[in-house]
N, C-alpha and C positions, 0 to 999 in steps of 0.2 A: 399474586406474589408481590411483595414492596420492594423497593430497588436499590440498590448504592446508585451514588452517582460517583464518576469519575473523571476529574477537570486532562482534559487530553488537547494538548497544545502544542503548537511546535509542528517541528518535523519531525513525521511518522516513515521511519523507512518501512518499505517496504520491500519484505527480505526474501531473500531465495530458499529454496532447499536443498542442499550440498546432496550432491549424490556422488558417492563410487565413482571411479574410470571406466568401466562397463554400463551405467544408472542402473544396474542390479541394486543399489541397496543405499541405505542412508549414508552419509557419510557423517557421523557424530563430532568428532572433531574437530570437521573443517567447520561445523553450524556452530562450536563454542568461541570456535578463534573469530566467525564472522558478528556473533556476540559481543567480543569483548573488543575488538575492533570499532563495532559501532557506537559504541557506551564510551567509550574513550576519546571518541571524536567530538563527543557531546551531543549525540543524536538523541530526540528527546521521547522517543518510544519505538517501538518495533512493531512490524502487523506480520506475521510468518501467517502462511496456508492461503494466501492469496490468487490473484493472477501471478503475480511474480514468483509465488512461492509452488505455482506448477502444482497446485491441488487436485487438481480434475485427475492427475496421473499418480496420485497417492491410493496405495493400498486401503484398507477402514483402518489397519492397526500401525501401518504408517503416517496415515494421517492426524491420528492423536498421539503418536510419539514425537511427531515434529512439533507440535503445540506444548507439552511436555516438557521441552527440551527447553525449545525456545522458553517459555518460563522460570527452571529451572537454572537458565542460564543467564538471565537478567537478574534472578535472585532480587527482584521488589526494588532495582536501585532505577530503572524507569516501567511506563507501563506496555503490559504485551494486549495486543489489542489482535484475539485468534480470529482468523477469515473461516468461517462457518459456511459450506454449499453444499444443498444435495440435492435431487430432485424429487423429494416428498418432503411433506411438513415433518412427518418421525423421525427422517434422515438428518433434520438441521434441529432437530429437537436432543436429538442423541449425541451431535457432536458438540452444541452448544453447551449441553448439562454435564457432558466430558469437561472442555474448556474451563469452566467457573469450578469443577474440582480440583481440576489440577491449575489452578491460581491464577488462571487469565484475569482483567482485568477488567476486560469487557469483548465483546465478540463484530465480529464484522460482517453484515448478512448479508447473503447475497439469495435471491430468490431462484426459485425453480426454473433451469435456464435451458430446458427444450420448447415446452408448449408456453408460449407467455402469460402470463396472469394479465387479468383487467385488475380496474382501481380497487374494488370490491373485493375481488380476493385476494388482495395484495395484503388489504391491512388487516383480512380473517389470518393467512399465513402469519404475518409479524406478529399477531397479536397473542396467536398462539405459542411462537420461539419465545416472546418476552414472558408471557405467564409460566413458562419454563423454567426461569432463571432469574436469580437474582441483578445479575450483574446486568452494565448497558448495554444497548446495541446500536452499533454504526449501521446504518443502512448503506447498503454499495450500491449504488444508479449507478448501473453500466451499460446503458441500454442497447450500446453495440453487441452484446452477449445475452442478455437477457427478450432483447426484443421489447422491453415495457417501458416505452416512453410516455412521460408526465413533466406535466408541466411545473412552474415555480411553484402555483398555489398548491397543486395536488401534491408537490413531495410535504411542502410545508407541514400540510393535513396529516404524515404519516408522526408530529410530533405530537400527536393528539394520544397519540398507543402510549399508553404506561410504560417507561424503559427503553422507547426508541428517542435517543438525546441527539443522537449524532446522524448527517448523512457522508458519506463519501461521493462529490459526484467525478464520475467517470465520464465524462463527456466534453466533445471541443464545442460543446453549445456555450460559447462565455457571454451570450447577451440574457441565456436561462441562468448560468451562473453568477450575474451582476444582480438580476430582480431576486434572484436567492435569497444574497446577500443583502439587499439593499432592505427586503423584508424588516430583517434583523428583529425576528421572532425572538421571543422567549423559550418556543416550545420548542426547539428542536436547531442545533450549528452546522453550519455546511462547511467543511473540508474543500479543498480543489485536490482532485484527482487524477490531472489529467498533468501532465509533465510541463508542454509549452504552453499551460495556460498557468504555471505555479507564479509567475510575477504577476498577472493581473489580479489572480485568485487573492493574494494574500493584500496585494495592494489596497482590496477592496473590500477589505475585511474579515477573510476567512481567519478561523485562529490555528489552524492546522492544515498542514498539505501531507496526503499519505503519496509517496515520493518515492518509486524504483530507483531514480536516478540516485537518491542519497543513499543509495546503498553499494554503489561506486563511488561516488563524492564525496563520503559524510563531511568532509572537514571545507569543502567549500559550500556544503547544503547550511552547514550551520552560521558560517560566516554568513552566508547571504541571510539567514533567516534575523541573524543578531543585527545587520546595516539596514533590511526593510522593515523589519516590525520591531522590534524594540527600540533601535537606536533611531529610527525615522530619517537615514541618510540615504535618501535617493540618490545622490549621485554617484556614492559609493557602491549600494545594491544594480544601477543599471552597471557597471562596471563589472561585475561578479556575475551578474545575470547573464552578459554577451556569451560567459564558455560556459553555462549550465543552460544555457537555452540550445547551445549548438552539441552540445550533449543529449539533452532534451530532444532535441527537431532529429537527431540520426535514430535515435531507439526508437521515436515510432516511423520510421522510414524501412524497417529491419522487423524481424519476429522480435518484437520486444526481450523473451525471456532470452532465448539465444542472444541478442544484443549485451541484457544485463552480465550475463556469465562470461560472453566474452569478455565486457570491461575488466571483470574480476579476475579475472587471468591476465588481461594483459598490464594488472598492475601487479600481479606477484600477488593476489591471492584467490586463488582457484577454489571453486566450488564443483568441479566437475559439469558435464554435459548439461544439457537441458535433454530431456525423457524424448526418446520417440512417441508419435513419429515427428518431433520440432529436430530440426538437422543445424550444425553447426552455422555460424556467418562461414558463405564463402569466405578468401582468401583477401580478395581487395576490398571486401565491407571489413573486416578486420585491420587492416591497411590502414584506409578512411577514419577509424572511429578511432587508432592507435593516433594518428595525426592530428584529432580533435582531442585528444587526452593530452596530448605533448604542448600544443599550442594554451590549453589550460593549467600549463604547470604541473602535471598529473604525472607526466611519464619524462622521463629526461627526455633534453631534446639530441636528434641524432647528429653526432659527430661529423662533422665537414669533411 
């Protein structure tokens, strides 16, 4: 099948899935307002059905109404980049050729994440999700979840698949993510996916970071992203960087997802729980991370 391409740059939030007071059920509304919230901050795409977006704890018909939605709700004015995971090739073949109907932009894959694949059948699965569909595919290297570590040359190799343009690496390897980069293939652009490594990542050329954190921050993700990559003001971006790194450095200190939801409530806009069995932040990691939101300008600071 022949492919669109899609120039995807910037910062990719990566968005949550609003659920309900009970996580019994979607929560529609809070996913529009967290929509139109992000597009307003100048966030420059979205990835919903992610890690962040708690996929793994989606229904099959939840999980292509959240992709839906999220589409639906950027309405074409940036691009939705749907996180695609199952544990069969049918199962990411089915959600993918969901996605590219209902107007995704391009898809985010992530491979079969019990028994690990080797190299070999890594690019048989991709190659199969891509002759499925038109649209692009991000590949997601998450090896902490997936188990399938590879190296610079071998993700390289996976730009060879027809319709695989993009990787996401999920990984604190930043000396695998420098030779990445420094490749600086034709065949295939590497994203930084990992939160404290978003200033080296971009620094060093990635043209994209898919980013949880900008999904509490947008409006300081963007700033930073407009002072290190466009405007080329390092001393302005390290300035910006010190409260999104320490932003950064507390969510992976925490259940990530539980981390992001709490931000999102504790600046007034709530997206409900994270799924069991992921449990609330205690009470003083909430504390903590309100304290690093306040020192970033994020939350008032507290009255003397």
């Amino acid at each position: 099948m022949s492919h669109t391409t899609k120039d995807l740059r910037g910062i990719l939030a990566a968005v949550t899935t609003p659920f309900t007071e009970d996580g019994s059920a979607l929560d529609e509304p809070a996913l529009q307002r967290q929509v139109e919230r992000l597009i307003s901050a100048g966030i420059h795409g979205i990835v919903p059905t992610g890690t962040t977006g708690e996929f793994t704890t989606l229904s099959a018909d939840e999980y292509r109404r959240v992709i839906e939605l999220y589409v639906k709700g950027a309405d074409g004015r940036i691009p939705v980049v749907a996180g695609v995971g199952a544990l069969s090739t049918q199962g990411a073949i089915d959600l993918a050729q969901h996605a590219e109907t209902v107007g995704a932009d391009a898809i985010m894959l992530v491979p079969p994440f019990y028994d690990p694949l080797d190299l070999n059948t890594l690019k048989v699965f991709l190659s199969a999700v891509a002759e499925s569909i038109s649209i692009p595919i991000v590949y997601y290297n998450v090896p902490g979840a997936t188990g399938i570590q590879l190296t610079a040359a071998e993700l390289a190799e996976l730009g060879n698949i027809d319709g695989v343009d993009y990787i996401k690496n999920t990984s604190d390897d930043a000396v695998g993510l420098a030779e990445l980069l420094a490749a600086r293939t034709d065949r295939i652009k590497a994203f930084n996916g990992w939160d404290t490594l978003t200033f080296f990542g971009i620094a060093s050329g990635a043209e994209a970071s898919v980013w949880g954190t900008a999904g509490v921050v947008p409006e300081l993700a963007v700033e930073f992203w407009n002072a290190l990559a466009e405007e080329k003001d390092l001393v302005r971006a390290r300035e910006l960087w010190k409260h999104l790194w320490a932003i950064s450095d507390f969510l992976e200190s925490v259940n990530y997802v539980a981390g992001i939801k709490a931000g999102l409530e504790l600046i007034g806009e709530p997206v409900g729980p994270a799924r069991l069995p992921i449990q609330p932040l205690p009470a003083e990691e909430r504390e903590r991370f309100a304290g690093i939101l306040r020192a970033a300008g994020v939350l008032p600071a507290v009255a003397a």
